[in-house]
C-alpha positions in Angstrom: 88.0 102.0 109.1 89.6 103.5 105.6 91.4 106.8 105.5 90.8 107.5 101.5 92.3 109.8 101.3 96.0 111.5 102.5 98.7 112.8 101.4 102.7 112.1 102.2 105.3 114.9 101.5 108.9 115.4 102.0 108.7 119.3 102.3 110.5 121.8 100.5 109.8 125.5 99.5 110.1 125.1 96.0 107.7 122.2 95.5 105.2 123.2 98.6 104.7 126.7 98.5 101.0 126.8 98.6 100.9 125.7 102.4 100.3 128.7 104.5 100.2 127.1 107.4 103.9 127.4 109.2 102.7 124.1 111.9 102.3 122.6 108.2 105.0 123.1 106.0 107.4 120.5 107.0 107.8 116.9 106.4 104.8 114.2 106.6 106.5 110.6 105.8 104.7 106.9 106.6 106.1 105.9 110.2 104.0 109.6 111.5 100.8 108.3 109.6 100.7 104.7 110.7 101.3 106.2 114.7 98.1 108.6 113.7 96.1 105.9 112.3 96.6 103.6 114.9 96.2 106.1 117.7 92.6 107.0 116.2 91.5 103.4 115.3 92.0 103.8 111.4 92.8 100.2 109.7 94.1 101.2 106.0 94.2 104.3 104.2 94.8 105.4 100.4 97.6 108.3 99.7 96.8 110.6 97.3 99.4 112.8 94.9 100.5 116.1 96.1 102.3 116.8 93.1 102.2 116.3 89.6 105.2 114.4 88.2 105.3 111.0 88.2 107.9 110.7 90.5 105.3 111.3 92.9 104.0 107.6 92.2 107.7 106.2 93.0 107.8 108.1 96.3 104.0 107.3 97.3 104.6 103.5 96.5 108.0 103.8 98.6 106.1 104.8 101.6 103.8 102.4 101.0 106.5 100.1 101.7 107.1 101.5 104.9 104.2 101.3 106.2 101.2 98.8 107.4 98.4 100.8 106.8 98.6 101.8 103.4 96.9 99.8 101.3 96.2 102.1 98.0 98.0 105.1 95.9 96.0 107.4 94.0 98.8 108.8 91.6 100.0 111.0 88.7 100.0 110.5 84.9 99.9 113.1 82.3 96.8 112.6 80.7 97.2 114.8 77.7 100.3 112.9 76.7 100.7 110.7 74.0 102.4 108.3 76.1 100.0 108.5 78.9 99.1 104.0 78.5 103.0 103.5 78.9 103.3 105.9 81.6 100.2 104.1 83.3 101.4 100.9 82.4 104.5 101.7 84.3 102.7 101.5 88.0 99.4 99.5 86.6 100.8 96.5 87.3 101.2 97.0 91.2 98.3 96.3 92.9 98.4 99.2 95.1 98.3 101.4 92.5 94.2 102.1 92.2 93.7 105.1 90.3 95.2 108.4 88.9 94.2 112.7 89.9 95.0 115.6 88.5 94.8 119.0 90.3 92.1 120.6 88.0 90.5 122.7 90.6 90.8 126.5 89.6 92.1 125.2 86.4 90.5 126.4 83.0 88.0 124.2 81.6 90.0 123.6 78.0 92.9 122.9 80.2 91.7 119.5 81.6 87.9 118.5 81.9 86.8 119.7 78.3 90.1 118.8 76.7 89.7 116.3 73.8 93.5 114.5 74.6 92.3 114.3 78.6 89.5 112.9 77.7 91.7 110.3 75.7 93.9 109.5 78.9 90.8 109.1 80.9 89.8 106.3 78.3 93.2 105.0 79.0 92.8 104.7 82.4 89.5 102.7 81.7 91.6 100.5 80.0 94.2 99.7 83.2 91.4 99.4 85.4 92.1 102.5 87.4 89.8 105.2 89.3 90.2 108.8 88.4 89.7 110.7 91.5 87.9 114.3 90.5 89.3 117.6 92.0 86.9 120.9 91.3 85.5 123.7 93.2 82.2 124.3 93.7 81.9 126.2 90.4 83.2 123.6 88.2 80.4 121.3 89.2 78.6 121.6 86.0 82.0 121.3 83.7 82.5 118.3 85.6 79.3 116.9 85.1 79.6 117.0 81.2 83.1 115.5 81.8 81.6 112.6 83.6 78.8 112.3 81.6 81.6 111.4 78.7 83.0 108.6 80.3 80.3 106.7 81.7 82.5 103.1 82.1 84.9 104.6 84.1 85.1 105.2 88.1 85.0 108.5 89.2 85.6 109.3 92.9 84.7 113.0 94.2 87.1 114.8 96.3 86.2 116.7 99.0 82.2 116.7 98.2 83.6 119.2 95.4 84.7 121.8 98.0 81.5 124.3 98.9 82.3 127.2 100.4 81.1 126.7 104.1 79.9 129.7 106.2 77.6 129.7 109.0 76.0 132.8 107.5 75.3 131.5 105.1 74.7 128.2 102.5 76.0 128.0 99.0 72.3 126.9 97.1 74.4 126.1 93.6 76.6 123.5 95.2 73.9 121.6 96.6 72.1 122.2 93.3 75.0 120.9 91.5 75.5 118.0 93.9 72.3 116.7 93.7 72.7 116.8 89.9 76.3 115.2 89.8 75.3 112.3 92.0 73.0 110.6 89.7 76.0 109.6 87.9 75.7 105.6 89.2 79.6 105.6 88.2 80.4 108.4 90.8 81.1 108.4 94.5 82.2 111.1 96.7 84.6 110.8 99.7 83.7 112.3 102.8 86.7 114.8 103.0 88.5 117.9 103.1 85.4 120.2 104.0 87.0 122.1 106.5 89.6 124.0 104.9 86.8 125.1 102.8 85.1 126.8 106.3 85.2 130.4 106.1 84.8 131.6 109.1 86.8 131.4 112.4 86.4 127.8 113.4 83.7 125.1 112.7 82.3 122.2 114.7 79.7 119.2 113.6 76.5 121.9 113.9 78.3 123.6 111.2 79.3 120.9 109.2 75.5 118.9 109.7 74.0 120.4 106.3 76.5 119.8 103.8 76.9 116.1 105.2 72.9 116.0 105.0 73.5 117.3 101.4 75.8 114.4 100.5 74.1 111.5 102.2 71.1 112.3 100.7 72.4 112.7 97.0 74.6 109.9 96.8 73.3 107.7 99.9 76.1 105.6 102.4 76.4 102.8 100.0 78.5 105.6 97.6 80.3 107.5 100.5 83.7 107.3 101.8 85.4 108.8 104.9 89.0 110.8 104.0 91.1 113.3 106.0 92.7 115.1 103.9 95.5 114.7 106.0 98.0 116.2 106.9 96.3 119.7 104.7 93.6 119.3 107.3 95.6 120.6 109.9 95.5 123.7 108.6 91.9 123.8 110.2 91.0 120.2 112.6 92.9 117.5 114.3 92.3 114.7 113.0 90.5 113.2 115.5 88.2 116.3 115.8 87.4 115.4 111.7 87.1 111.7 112.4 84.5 112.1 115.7 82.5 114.6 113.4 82.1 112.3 110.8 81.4 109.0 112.9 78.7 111.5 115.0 77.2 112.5 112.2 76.8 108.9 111.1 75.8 107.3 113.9 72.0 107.2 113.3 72.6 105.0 110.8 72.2 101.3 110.3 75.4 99.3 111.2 75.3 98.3 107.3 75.5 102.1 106.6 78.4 103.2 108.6 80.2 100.3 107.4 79.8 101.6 104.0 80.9 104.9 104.9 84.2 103.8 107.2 85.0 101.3 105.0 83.7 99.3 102.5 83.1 101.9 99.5 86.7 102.9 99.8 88.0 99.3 100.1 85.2 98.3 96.7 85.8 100.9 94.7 90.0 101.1 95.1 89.7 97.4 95.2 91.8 97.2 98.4 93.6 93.9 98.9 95.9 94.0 101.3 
């Protein structure tokens, strides 16, 4: 099984103010994660940037050194920047380097996904061979669609299934309308992952969680799903175990094919995985 996606921090105020959570503002380095993923079974796993600077790549790759389950880093570059092929030149040429985000959820649409010089950097990263990994809300869904819709040779990976707001009241209709839209993009896939620091209510358990994974199976089908934490921001709301049973439950009823698919080979195919 692939973990696509996590995250690695050494903690500090300044840099990680917007954790709330007190049991999660401290330090998450590569010798905790490799004890996690080989307590819950978990072969490899990607890290994805927490911050956007490219010293972020440096540190990522670092702990990749440390440890024996990473096996991808989905990093920083500034994409607006004139620079941005010699920055991404810089960490291209290491294999565990698969592909670039930026934090554009909440963020204006001029600022990132209808900007003219990010839609240059995204060419750029065409160019390297690299994934961009796609960060909205629910609300950007149609922004993001157009953005997509411009770059149709490039690999785009959802995060998060494009965070819904998740109540058991109630069901968010646009994001499933949205969803279903986005996903017949062929160059798109969607990870499996960080859904429930989106639940707004109390606590949350598979029942909950049943529909929006019905929602994305059915839009973009096993063979363009991938299984993520979100860890260690997850813990803010789940275990990881808890997270991991819910989404190997939910998967169960289907064929072995399938789940592989899921657990591990659209992460390993699309972040071309090697080690």
């Amino acid at each position: 099984m692939i973990d696509s996606h996590h995250h690695l921090w050494n903690y500090t105020e300044e840099e990680f103010s917007w954790i709330e959570a007190e049991h999660v503002r401290r330090s998450f380095l590569a010798p905790e994660l490799d004890t996690l993923l080989e307590e819950n079974q978990v072969d490899g796993a990607v890290a994805v940037q927490a911050r956007c600077c490219l010293e972020e790549n440096d540190f990522l790759l670092q702990q990749a050194d440390q440890s024996s389950k990473i096996k991808g880093v989905v990093g920083w570059a500034d994409l607006k920047a004139a620079d941005v092929s010699e920055q991404l030149a810089a960490y291209a040429g290491d294999p565990r380097f698969v592909g670039v985000r930026e934090i554009t959820q909440g963020a204006a649409d001029e600022e990132y996904l209808s900007n003219p010089d990010f839609d240059r950097g995204v060419r750029a990263l065409g160019e390297k061979g690299l994934v961009y990994d796609v960060l909205i809300f629910q609300n950007q869904l149609d922004v993001a669609t157009a953005f997509i819709d411009r770059h149709p040779e490039q690999q785009f990976v959802l995060d998060h299934g494009a965070k819904p707001e998740i109540r058991a009241a109630s069901f968010p209709d646009a994001w499933e309308a949205g969803i279903r839209d986005l996903a017949k993009r062929e160059h798109l896939v969607c990870k499996i992952s960080g859904l429930v620091t989106e639940v707004r209510d109390a606590s949350w358990d598979e029942t909950l969680m049943r529909r929006y994974l019905e929602v994305l199976l059915e839009s973009f089908g096993p063979q363009r799903l991938m299984f993520g934490s979100d860890w260690p921001v997850s813990l803010m709301a789940s275990s990881y175990k808890k997270w991991k049973d819910c989404v190997t439950e939910f998967s169960s009823s289907l064929s072995i094919d399938e789940q592989e698919a899921i657990h591990t080979e659209t992460a390993t195919k699309i972040y071309r995985l090697t080690q």
